[in-house]
C-alpha positions as CSV (number, residue, x, y, z in Angstrom):
1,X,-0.9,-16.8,-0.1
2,X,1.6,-18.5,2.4
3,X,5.6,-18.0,1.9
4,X,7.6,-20.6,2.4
5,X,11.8,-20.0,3.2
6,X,14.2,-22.5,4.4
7,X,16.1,-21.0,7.0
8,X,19.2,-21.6,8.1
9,X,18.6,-25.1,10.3
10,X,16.5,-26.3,6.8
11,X,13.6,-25.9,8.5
12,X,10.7,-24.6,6.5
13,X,9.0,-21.2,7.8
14,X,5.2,-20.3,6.7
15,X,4.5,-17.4,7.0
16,X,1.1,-15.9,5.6
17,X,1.8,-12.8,2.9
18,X,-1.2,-10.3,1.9
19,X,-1.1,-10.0,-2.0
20,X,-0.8,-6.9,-3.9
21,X,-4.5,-6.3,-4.5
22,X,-4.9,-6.5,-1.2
23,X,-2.6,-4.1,0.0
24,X,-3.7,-1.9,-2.6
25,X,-7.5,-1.9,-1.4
26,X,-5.8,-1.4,1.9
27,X,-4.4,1.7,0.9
28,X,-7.3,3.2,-0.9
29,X,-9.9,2.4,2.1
30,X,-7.5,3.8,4.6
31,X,-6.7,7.5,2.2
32,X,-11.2,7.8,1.9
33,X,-11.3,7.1,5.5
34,X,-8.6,9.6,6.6
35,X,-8.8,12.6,3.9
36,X,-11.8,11.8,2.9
37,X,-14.0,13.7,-0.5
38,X,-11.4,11.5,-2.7
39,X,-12.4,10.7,-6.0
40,X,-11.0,8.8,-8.9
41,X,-8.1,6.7,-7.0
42,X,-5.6,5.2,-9.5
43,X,-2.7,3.2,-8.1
44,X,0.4,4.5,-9.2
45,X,3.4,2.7,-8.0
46,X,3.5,-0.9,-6.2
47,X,6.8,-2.4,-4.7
48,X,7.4,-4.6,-2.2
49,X,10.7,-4.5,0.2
50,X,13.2,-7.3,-0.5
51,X,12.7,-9.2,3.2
52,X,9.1,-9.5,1.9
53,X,7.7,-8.3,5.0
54,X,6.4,-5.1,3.7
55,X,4.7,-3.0,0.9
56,X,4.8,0.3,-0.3
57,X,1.6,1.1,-2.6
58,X,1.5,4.9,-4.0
59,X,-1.7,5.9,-5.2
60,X,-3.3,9.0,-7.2
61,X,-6.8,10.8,-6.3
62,X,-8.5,13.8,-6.7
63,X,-10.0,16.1,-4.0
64,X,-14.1,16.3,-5.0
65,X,-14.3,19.7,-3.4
66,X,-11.9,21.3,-5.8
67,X,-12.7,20.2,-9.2
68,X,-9.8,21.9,-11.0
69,X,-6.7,20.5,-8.8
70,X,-4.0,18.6,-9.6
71,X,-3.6,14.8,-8.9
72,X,-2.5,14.7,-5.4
73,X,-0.1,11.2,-4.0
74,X,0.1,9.6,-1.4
75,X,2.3,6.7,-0.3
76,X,1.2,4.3,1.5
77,X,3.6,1.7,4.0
78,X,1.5,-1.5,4.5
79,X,2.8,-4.9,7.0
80,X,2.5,-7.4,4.3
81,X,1.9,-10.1,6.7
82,X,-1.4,-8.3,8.4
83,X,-2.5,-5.3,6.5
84,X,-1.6,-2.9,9.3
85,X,-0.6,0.5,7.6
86,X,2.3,1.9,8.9
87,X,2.4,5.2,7.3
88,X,0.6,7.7,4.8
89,X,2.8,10.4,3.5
90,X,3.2,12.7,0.9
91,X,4.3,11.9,-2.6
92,X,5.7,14.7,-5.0
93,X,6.1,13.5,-8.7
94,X,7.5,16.2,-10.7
């Protein structure tokens, strides 16, 4: 998907923008790869900022070596123009 936004001498600017499935497959490759024993990831929440540039993806799991824990979240800060995650932190629901 390519963005296209008139700036302010009217010309046009492409710039190439990851899609949400993307970024959400992203998200979930990069939280097995770095936790690891993950099991049953469910995206939860899926914004993107307002300058487009980029996404914020939280996502629920399970930890296969404890079969009676809660749902643990993560969120996830992903460039929308490359992919590159940016962060992984901690997200409390109540």
């Amino acid at each position: 998907m390519v963005e296209k936004k008139k700036n302010q001498g009217e010309h046009i600017i492409e710039r190439p923008i990851i899609n949400v499935k993307t970024a959400t497959k992203i998200a979930a490759q990069y939280l097995d790869k770095i936790v690891g024993s993950v099991s049953n990831i469910r995206i939860e929440e899926v914004e993107m900022n307002e300058e487009k540039i980029l996404w914020f993806i939280t996502l629920g799991y399970s930890d296969q070596t404890d079969y009676m824990a809660e749902t643990k979240y993560k969120k996830f800060t992903i460039n929308a123009d490359n992919g590159e995650v940016y962060s992984m932190k901690i997200r409390k629901i109540r």
